[in-house]
N, C-alpha and C positions, 0 to 999 in steps of 0.2 A: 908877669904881673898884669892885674884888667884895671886898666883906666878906662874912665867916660870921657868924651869928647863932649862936653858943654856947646850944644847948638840945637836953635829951633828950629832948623831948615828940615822939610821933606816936601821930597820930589814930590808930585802932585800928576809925573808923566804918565800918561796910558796912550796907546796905537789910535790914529786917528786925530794928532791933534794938530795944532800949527806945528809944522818946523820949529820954526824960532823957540815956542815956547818949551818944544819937548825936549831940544836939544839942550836948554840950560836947564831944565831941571833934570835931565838922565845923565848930566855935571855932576848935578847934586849928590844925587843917589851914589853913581861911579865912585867919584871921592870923598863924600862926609857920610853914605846915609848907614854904613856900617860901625854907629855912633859907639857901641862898644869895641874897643879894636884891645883885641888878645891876641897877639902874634903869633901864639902857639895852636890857634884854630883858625890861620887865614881861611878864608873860605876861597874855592877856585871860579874862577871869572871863564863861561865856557861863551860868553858873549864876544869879548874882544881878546882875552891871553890862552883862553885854550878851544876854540871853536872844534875839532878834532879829536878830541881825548874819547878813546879808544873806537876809532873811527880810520884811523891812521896807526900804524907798529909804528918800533921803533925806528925804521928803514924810513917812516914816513909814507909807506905804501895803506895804502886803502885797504879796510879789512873788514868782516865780518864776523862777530861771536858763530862756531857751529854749536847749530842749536843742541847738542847730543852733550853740551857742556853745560848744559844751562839747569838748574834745579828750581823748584816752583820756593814760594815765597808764602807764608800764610796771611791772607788778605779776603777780608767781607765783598772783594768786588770780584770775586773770580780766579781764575787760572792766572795768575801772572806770576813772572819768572824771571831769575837773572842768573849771572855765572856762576859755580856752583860754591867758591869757597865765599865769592860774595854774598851769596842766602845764605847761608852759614854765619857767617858775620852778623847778619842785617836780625837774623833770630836771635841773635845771644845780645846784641844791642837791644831789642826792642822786648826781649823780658827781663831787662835790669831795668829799662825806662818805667815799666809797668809796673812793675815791683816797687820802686820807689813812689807811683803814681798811688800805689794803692797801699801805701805807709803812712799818704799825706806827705809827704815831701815836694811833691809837686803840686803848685795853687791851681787849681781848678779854672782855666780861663778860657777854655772854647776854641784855643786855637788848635787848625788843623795839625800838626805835629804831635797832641795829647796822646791820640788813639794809637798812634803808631802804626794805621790800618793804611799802609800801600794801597794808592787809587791807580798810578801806573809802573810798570817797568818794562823790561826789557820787550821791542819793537822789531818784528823778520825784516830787518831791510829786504831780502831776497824779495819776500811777500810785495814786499810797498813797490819795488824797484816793476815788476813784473805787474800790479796793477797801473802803472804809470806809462808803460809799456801799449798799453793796451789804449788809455788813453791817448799816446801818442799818434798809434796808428791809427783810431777814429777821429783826430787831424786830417789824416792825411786821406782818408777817404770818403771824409764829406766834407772836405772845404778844402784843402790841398790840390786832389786829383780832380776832379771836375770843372777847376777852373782853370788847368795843368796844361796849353797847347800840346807839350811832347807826351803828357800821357795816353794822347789816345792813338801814338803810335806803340805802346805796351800791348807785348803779343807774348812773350814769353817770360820764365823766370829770368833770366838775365837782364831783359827790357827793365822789369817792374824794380829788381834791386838798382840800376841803374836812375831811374825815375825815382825811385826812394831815396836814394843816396842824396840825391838834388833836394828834394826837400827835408830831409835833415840838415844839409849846410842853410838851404836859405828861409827852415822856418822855423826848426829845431835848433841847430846851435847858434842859427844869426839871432835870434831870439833870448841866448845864453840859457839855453837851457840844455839839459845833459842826455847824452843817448846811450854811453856805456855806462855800466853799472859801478865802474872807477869813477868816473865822471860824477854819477849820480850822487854817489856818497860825499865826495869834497864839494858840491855845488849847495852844502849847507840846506838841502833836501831832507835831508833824512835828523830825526831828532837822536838828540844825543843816550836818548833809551836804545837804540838801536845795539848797544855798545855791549851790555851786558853787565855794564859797570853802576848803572842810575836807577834809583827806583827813589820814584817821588811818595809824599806823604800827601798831598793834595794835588787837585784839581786850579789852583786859583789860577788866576790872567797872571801871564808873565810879564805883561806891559805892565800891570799897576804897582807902579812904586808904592804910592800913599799906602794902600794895602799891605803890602812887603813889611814896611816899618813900625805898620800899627800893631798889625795882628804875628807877627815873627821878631822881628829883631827888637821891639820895643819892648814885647812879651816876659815877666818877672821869671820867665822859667828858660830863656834864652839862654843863657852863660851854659846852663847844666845842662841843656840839650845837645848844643855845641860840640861843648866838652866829652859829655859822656859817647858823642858820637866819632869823637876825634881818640879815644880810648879803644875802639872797634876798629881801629881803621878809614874812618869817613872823615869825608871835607862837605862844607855844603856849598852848594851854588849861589854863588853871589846875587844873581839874576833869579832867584828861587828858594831862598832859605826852606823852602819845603823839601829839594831837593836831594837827596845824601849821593855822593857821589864816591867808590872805592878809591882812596886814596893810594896809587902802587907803589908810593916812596915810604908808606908808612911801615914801619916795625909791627904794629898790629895785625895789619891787613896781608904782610908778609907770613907772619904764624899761619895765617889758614889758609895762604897760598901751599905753602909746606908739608900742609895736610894732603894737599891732590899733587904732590912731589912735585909742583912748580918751585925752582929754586930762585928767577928771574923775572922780569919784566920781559923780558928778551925772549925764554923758553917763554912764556904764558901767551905770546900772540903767535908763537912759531907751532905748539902745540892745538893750540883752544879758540884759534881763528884762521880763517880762510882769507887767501890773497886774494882780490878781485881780480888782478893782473890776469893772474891762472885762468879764471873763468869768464872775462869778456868776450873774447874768441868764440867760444863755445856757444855763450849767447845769444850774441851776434849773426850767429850760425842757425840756431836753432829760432831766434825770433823773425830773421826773412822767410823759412820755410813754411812756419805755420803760417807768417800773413799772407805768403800766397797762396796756400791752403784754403785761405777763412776768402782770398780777394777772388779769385779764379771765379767761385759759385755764385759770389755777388754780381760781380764785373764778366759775367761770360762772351761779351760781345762789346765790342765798339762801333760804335755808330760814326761812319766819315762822312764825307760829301764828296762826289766823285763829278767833275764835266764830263760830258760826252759832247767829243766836237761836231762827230756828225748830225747829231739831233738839236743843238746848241743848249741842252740842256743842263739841269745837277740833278745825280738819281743820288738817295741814300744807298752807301756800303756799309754792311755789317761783317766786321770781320771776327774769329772769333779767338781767346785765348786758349793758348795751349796749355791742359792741364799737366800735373806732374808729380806722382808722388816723391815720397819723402827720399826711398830707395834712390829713383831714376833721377832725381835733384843730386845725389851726396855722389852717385858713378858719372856725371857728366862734371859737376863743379868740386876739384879739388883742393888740396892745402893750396896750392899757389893763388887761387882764385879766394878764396876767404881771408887770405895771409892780406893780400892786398883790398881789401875791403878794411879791414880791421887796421891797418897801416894808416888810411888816408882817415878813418873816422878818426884816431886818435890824433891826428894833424890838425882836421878842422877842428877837436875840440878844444885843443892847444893854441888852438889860431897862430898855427907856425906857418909860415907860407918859403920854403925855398927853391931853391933854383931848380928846374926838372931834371939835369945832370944829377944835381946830390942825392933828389928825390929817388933817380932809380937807382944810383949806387949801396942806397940806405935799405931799397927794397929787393936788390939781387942778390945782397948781405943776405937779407932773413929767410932769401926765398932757396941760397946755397946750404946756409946752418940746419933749414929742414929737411933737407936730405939726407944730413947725417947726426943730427942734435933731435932729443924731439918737443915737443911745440913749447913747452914751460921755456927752453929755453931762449926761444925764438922771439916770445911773448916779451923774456925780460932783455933781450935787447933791444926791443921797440920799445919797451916803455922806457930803459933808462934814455933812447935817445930822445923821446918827444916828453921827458921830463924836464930837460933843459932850456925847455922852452915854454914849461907849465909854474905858473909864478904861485899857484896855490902848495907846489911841492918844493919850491926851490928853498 
């Protein structure tokens, strides 16, 4: 049954305003401003009740749609794209909406959900993760290192990871900000298009309430929107009524799972997503090499200050870096040497700090399983133990 909720209140919050005032009206909005309330269309809250939704399986581990899952979406803005029985869905909803739009069944009112014309969807975290990356290390090499006393004893690849390592604890994660690609996705980085599960209907501010209530949820063709999207499979986003979000508990949304012989929730992140867990190692691995790659040509020499007792003088020393290809880096530095890099980043990121007894008995564990296990499984004993101490997973 749809009852109205009889009240004049709308939030009035947008980004930028006082505290005080924004936190009582994002009250408002939270609990009244979904003034039609139809319990059979909750809409999902990806703000406060599900920040992660399909960002995280069901294990709770961090994940990624593979893009080779994804099928494009018909949209006036370009190539965009979601997971595939999701574009499936999202087409058979948006030519019954049409249909009906152009019966006259729906009142002509201008709001962005009319056209049914997708402005965005699904997001490469990969992509984002790796321009972020990049960012990172031009930190660190124009304002991090130059002002770095121990970098300018960096002479070789192991010098420069070790000097790195230092300023991702004290400027990159004391900063809270994320350096693995686990990390990146749960630190509310990455938007929940990433997922493969979102494709929005507009473009509007997600901060403005007033907006939200005027032109979506107050709108005379609300209910049938809702509804008809909640018949496909979708929920919409509390924080974005433009939003449609694949609903995986729905009966609908399961019919077109069914269709790409997903029978589960469970099979659909095990088949049609990638574990981070798997691939931080690796890029961990492969992002120190090329930055000493891209650093070496820049930073060829260090400039010291050297006394000379006998002359009482200070001459400039230039000393210079030792270059290293990719090869002669992977035949000097192996599993053991990476294992333990990727061991202590995922500590600082966890800001676990234990005793250096437990620390190496946790790290001769992973460094004995390598020699006879190979690194997937290495990978998921370190992360199950620096989960226990990660309050975004617990």
């Amino acid at each position: 049954m749809v009852t109205r909720r009889k009240t004049s209140l709308k939030s009035r919050a947008k980004n930028n305003q006082k505290a005080g005032f924004s936190f009582e009206n994002r009250k408002i909005y939270k609990e009244d401003q979904f003034i039609i309330k139809d319990n059979s269309t909750e809409p999902i809250d990806l703000w406060y009740d599900k920040p992660y939704y399909g960002i995280v399986n069901h294990l709770n581990q961090p994940v990624y749609v593979s893009p080779k899952y994804l099928k494009q979406i018909s949209s006036d803005e370009g190539d965009l794209y979601a997971l595939n029985f999701v574009a499936n869905a999202f087409e058979d909803f948006k030519s019954i909406f049409l249909r009906e739009r152009a019966m006259r069944r729906v009142v002509e009112t201008g709001s962005g959900f009319l056209d049914m014309n997708p402005a965005k969807a699904w997001e490469p975290s990969r992509n984002i993760y790796s321009d972020y990356l990049r960012d990172v290390y031009a930190v660190y090499i124009n304002q991090y290192y130059p002002n770095n006393k121990r970098a300018k004893g960096v002479e070789t690849f192991e010098d420069f990871v070790n000097n790195f390592m230092e300023f991702v604890e004290d400027s990159v994660i004391g900063a809270k900000s994320p350096f693995t690609l686990s990390s990146f996705l749960m630190n509310k980085t990455v938007s929940p298009l990433a997922s493969g599960l979102v494709i929005e209907l507009a473009e509007d501010d997600h901060s403005d309430d007033l907006n939200k209530s005027v032109a979506y949820i107050r709108d005379p063709n609300f209910i049938f929107y809702k509804g008809l999207a909640k018949k496909y499979g979708f929920r919409l986003d509390k924080n974005a009524p433009w939003r449609l979000i694949a609903d995986l508990s729905s009966p609908a949304m399961r019919q077109y799972m069914l269709e790409y012989k997903i029978n589960s929730v469970s099979e659909m992140f095990d088949n049609l997503y990638v574990k981070t867990i798997e691939e931080d190692y690796d890029l961990l691995k492969e992002f120190f090499i090329k930055a000493y790659q891209v650093f070496v040509p820049s930073r060829p020499y260090e400039r010291t200050a050297k006394y000379c007792p006998e002359s009482g003088t200070t001459k400039s020393v230039f000393k210079r870096k030792v270059p290293a290809t990719q090869e002669e880096i992977e035949s000097t530095y192996g599993n053991d040497f990476w294992t333990k890099i990727y061991f202590d980043v995922r500590l600082m990121e966890t800001k676990t700090h234990i005793p250096k007894a437990k620390y190496n008995i946790v790290l001769n564990n992973a460094l004995r399983m390598q020699r006879v296990l190979d690194n997937r499984a290495v990978l998921r004993y370190i992360d199950e133990y620096v989960k226990l101490y990660d309050p975004t997973r617990s």
